[in-house]
C-alpha positions as CSV (number, residue, x, y, z in Angstrom):
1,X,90.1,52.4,23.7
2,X,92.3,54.1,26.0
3,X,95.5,52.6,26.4
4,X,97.1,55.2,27.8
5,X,95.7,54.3,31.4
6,X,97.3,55.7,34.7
7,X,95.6,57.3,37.0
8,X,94.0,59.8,34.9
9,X,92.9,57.4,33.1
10,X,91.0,55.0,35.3
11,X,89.6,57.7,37.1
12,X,88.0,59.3,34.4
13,X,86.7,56.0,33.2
14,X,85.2,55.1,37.2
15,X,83.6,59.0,36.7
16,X,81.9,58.3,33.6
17,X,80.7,54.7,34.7
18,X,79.4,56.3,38.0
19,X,77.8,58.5,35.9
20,X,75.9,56.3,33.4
21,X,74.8,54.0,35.9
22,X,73.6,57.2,38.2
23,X,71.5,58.2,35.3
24,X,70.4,54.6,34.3
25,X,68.9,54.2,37.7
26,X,67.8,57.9,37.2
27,X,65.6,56.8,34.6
28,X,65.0,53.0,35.9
C-alpha cells in the first residue's frame, strides 16, 4: 500500500505494528 517507502516509511509502518501487537497482547 505504500510504495513510497524510505525511512519515513518503514518507520511509520514498525510504529503502527508495535502498536497493534502492544494492544493485542493488551487485550490477550
Amino acid at each position: 500500500m505504500y510504495k513510497s517507502g524510505g525511512i519515513n516509511g518503514e518507520s511509520y509502518a514498525n510504529c503502527v505494528c508495535v502498536v497493534i501487537t502492544l494492544t493485542v497482547w493488551n487485550y490477550a
